[in-house]
DSSP file (Angstrom, degrees, kcal/mol; ACC not computed):
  #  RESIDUE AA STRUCTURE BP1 BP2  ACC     N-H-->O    O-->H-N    N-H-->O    O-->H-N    TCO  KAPPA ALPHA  PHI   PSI    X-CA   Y-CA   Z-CA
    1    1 A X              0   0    0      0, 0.0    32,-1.0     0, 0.0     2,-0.6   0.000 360.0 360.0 360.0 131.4   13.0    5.8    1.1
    2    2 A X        -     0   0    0     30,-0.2     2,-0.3    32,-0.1    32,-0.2  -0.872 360.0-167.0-123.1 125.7   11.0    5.0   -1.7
    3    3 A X        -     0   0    0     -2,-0.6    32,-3.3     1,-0.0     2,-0.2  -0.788   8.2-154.3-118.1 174.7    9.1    1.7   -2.5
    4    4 A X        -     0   0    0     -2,-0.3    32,-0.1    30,-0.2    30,-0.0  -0.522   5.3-158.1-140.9  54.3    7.5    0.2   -5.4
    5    5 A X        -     0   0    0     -2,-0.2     2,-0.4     1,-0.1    33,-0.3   0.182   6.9-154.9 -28.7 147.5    4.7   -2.5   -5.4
    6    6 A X        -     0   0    0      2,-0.1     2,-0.6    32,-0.1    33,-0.3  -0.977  54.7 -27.7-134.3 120.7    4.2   -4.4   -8.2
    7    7 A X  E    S+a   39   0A   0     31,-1.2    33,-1.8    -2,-0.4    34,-1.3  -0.625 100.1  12.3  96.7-135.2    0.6   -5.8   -8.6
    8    8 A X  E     -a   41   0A   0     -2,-0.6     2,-1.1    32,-0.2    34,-0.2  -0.851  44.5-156.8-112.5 123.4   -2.3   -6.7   -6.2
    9    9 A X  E     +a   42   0A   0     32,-1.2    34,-2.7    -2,-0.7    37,-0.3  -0.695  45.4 133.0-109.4  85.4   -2.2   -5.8   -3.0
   10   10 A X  S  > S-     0   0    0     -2,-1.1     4,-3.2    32,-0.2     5,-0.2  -0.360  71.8 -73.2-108.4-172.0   -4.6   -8.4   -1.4
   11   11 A X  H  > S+     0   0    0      2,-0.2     4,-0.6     1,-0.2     3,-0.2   0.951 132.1  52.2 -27.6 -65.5   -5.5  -11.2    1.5
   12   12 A X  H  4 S+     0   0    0      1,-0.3     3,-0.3     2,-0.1    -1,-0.2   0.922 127.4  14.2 -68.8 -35.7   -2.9  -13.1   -0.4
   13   13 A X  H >> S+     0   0    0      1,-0.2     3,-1.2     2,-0.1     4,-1.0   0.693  98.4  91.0-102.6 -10.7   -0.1  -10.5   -0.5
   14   14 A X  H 3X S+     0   0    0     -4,-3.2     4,-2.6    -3,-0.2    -3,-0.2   0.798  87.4  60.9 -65.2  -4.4   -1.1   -7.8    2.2
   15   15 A X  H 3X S+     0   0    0     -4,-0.6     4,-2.3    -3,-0.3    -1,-0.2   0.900 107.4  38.6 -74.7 -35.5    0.9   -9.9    4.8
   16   16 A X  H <> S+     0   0    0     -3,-1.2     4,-1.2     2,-0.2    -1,-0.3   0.463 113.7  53.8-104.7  -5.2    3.9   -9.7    3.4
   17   17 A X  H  X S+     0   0    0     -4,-1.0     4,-1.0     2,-0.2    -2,-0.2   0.756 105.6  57.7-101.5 -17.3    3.7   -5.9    2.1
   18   18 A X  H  X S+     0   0    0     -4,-2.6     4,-1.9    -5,-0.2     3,-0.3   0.947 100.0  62.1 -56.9 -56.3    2.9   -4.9    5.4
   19   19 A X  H  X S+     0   0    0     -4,-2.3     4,-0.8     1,-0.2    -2,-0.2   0.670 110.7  31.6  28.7 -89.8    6.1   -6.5    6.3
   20   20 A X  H  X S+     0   0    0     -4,-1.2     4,-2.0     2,-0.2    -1,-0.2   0.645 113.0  59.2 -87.8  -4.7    8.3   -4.5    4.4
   21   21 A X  H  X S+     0   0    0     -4,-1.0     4,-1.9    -3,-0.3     3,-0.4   0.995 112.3  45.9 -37.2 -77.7    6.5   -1.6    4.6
   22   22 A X  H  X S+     0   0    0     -4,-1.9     4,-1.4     1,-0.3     5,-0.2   0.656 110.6  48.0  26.4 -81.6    7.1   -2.2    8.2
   23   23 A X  H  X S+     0   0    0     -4,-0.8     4,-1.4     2,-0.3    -1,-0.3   0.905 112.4  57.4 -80.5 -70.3   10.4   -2.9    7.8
   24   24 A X  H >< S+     0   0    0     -4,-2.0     3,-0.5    -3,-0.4     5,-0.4   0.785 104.5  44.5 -24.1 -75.4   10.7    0.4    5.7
   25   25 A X  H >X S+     0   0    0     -4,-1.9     4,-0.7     1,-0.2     3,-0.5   0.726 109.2  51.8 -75.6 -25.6    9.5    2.8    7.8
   26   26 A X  H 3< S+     0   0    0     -4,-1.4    -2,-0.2    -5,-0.4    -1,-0.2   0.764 109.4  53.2 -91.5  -1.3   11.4    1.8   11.1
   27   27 A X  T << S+     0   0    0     -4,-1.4    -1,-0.2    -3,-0.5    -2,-0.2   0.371 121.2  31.1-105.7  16.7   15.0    1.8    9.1
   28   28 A X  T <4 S-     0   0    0     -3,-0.5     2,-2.0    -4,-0.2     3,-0.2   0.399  79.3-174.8-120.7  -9.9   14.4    5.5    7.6
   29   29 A X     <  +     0   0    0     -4,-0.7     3,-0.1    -5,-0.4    -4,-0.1   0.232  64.6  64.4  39.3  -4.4   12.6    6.7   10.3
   30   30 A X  S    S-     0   0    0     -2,-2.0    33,-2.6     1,-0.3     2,-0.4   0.745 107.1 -17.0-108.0 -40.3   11.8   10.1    8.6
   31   31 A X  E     -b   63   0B   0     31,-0.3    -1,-0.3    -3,-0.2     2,-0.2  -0.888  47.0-167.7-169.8 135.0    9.7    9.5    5.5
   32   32 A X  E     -b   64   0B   0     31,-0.8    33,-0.5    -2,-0.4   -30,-0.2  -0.550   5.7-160.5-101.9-173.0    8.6    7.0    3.1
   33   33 A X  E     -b   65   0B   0    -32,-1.0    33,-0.2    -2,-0.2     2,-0.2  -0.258   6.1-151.9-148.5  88.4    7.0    7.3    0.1
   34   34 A X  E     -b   66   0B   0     31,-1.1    33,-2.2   -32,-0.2     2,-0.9  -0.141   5.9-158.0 -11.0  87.9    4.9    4.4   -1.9
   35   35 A X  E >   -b   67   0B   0    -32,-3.3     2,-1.2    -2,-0.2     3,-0.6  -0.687   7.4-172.1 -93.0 104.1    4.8    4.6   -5.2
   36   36 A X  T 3   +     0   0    0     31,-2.0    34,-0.6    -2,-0.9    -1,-0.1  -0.646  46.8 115.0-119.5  67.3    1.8    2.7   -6.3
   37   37 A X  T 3  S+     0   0    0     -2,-1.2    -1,-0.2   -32,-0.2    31,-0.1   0.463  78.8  47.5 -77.2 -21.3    2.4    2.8  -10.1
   38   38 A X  S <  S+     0   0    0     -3,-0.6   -31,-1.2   -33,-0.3     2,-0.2   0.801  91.6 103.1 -78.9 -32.6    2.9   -0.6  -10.5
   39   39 A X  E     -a    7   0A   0    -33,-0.3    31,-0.5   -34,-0.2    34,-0.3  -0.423  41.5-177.2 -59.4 114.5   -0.3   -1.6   -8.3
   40   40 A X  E     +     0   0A   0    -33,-1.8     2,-0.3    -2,-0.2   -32,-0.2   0.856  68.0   9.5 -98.9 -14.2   -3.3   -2.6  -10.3
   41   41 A X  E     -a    8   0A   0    -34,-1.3   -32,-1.2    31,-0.1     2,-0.2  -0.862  58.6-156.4-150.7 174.0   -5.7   -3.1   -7.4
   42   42 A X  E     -a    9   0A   0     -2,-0.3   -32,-0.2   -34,-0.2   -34,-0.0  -0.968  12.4-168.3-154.4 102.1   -6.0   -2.4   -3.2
   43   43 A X        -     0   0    0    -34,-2.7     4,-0.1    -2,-0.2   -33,-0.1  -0.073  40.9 -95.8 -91.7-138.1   -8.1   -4.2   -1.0
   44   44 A X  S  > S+     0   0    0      2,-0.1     4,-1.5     3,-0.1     5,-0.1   0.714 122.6  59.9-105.3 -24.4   -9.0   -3.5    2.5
   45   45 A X  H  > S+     0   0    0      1,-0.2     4,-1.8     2,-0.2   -35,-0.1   0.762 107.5  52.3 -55.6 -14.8   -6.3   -5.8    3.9
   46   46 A X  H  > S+     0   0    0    -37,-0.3     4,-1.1     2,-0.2    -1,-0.2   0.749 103.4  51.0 -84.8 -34.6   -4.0   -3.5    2.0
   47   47 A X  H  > S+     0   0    0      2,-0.2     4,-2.3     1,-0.2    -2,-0.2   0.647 104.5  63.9 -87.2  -7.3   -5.1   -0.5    3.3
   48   48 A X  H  X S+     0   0    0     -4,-1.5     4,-2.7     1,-0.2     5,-0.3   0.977 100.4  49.0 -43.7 -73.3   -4.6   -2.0    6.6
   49   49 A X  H  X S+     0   0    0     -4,-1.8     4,-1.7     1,-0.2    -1,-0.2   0.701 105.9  55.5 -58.4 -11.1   -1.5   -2.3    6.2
   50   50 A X  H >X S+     0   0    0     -4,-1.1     4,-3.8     2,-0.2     3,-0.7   0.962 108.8  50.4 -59.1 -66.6   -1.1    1.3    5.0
   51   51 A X  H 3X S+     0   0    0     -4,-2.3     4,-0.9     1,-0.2    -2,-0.2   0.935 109.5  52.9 -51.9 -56.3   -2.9    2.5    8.4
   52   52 A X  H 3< S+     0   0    0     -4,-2.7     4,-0.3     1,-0.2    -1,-0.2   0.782 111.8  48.7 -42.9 -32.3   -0.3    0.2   10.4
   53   53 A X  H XX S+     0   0    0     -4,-1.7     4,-3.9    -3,-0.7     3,-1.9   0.963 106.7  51.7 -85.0 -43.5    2.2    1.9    8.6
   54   54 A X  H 3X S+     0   0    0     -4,-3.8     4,-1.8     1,-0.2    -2,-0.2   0.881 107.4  51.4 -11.1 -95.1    1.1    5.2    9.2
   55   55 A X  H 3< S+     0   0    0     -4,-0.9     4,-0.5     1,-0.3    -1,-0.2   0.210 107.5  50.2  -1.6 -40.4    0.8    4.9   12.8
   56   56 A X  H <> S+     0   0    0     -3,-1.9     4,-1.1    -4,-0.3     6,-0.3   0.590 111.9  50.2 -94.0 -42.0    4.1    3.6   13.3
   57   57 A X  H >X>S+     0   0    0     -4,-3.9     5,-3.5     2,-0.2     3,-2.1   0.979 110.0  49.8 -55.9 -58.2    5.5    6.5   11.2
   58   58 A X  H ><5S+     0   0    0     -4,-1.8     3,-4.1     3,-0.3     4,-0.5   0.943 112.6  50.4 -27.9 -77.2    3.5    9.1   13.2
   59   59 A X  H 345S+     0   0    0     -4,-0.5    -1,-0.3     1,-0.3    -2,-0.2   0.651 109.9  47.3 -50.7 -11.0    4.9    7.4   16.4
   60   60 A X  H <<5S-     0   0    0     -3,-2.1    -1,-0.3    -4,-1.1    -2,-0.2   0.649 120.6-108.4-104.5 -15.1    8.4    7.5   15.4
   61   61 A X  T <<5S+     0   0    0     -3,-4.1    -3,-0.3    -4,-1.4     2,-0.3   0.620  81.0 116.3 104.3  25.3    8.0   11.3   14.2
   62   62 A X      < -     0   0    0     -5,-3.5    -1,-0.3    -4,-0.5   -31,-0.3  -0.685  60.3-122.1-115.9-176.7    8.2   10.3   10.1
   63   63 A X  E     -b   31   0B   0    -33,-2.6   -31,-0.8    -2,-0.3     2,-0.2  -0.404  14.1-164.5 -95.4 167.9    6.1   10.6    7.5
   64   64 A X  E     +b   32   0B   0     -2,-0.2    23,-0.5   -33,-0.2     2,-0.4  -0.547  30.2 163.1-170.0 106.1    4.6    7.6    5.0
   65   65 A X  E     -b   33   0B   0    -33,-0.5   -31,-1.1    21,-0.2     2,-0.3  -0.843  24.4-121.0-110.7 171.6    2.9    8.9    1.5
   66   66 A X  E     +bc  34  88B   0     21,-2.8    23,-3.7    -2,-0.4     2,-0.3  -0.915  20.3 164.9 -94.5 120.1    1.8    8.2   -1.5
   67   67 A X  E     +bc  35  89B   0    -33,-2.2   -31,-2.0    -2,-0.3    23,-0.2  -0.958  56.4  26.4-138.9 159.6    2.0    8.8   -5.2
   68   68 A X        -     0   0    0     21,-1.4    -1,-0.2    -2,-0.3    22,-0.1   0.791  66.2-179.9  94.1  34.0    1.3    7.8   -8.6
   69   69 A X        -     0   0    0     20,-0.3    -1,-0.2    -3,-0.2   -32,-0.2  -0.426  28.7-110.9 -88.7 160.3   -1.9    5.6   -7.9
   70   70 A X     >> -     0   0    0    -34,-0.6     4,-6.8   -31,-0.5     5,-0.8  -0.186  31.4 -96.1 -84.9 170.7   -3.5    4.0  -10.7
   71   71 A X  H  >5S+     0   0    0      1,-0.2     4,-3.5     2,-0.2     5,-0.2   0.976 127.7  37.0 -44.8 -47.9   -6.9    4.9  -12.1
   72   72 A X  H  >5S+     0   0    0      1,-0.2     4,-1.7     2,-0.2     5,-0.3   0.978 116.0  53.7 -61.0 -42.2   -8.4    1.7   -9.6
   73   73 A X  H >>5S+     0   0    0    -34,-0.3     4,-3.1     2,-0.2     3,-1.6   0.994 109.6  44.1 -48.3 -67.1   -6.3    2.4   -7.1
   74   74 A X  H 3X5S+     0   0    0     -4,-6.8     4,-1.8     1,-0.3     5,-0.3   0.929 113.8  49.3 -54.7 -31.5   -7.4    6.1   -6.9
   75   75 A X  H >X<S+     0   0    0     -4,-3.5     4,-2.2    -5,-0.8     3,-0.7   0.951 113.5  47.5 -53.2 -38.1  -11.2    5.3   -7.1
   76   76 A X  H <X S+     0   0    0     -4,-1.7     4,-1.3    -3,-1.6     6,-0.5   0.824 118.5  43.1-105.0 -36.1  -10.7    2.6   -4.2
   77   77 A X  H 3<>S+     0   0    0     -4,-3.1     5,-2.0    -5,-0.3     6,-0.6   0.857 115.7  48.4 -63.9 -26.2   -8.6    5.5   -2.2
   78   78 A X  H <<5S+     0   0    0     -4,-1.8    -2,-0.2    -3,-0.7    -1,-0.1   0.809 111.6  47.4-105.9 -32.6  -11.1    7.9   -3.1
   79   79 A X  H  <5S+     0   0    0     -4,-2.2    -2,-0.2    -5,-0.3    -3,-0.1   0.990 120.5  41.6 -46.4 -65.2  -14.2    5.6   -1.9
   80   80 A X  T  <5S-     0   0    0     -4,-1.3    -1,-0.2    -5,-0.1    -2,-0.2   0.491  99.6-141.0 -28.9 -44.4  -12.5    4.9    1.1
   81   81 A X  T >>5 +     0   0    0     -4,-0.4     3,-1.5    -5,-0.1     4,-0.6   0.800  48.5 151.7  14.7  59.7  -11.1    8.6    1.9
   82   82 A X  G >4< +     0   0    0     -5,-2.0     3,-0.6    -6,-0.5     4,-0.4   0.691  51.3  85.9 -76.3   3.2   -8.2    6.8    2.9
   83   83 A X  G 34 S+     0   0    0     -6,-0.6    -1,-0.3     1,-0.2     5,-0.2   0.253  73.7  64.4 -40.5 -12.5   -6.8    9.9    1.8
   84   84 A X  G <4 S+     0   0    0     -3,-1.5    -1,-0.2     3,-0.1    -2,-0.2   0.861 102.2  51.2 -94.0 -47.8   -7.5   11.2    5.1
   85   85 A X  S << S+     0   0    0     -4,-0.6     2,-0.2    -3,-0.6    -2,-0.2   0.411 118.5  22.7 -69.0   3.1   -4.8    8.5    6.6
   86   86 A X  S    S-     0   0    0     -4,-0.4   -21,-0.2   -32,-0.0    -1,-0.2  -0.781  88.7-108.7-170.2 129.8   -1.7    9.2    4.2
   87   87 A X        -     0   0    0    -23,-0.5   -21,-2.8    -2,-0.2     2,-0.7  -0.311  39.2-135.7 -66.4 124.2   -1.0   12.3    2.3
   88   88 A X  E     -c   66   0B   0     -5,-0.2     2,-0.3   -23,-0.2   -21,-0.2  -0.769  16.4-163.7 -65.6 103.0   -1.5   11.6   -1.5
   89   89 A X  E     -c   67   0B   0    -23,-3.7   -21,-1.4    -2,-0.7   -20,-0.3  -0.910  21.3-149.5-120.0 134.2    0.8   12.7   -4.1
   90   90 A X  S    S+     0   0    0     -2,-0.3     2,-0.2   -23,-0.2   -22,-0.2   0.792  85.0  13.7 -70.5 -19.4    0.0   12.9   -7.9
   91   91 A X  S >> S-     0   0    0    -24,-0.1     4,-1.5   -23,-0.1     3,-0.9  -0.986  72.9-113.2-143.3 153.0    3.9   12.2   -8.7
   92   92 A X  H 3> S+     0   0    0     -2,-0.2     4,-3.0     1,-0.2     5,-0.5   0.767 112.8  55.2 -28.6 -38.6    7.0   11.1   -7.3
   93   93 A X  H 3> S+     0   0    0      1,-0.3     4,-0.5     2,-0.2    -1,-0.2   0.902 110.0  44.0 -59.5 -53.4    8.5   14.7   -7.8
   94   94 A X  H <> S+     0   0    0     -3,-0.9     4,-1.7     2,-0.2    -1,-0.3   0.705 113.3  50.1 -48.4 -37.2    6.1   16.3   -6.1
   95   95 A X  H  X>S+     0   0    0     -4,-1.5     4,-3.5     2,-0.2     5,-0.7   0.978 108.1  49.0 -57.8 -79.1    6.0   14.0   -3.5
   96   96 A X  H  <5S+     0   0    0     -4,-3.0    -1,-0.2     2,-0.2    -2,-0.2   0.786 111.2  54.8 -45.5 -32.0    9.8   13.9   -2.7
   97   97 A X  H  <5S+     0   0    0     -4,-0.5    -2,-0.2    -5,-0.5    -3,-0.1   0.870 107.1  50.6 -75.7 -79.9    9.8   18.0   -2.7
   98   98 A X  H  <5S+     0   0    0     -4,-1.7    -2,-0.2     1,-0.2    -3,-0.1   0.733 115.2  41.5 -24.8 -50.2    7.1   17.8   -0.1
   99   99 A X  T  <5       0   0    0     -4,-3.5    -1,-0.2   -36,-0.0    -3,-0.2   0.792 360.0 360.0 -71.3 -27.5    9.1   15.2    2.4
  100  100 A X      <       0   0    0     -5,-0.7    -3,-0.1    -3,-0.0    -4,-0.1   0.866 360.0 360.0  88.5 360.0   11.9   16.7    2.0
């Protein structure tokens, strides 16, 4: 399963991208994958929800990455080393070869 944020992932919105994230990862139950081209910024409520999703993937046996993040995105991923909580991928392609 692949999704596709569109914008800022903040206080205002993280509630509701955790949510289908959420939602995401317990109906494929083997891997997801984010694609956060469309995402111009991350807070930390966003990366919350990332770790929630994680977590639940782990516990279910699946996966949850990432690809495509933008230049802000990556800096804020790279500050962070949230990179340590969800495998990064520089494109979809790669990314989808690698889940499987």
């Amino acid at each position: 399963m692949v999704l596709r944020p569109v914008g800022r992932i903040n206080n205002d919105t993280s509630a509701a991208f955790q949510t289908r994230l959420s939602a995401s990862v317990a109906a494929a139950g083997t891997a997801v994958l984010v694609d956060f081209s469309g995402v111009e910024y991350i807070s930390s409520a966003g990366l919350r929800a990332l770790m929630v999703a994680s977590k639940q993937s782990k516990a279910a046996q699946g996966r949850l990455a990432v690809t495509s993040l933008t230049p802000v995105v990556k800096e804020i991923f790279d500050i962070s080393r949230f990179s340590y909580v969800v495998q990064v991928f520089e494109t979809p392609a790669e990314a989808l070869a690698a889940l499987g």
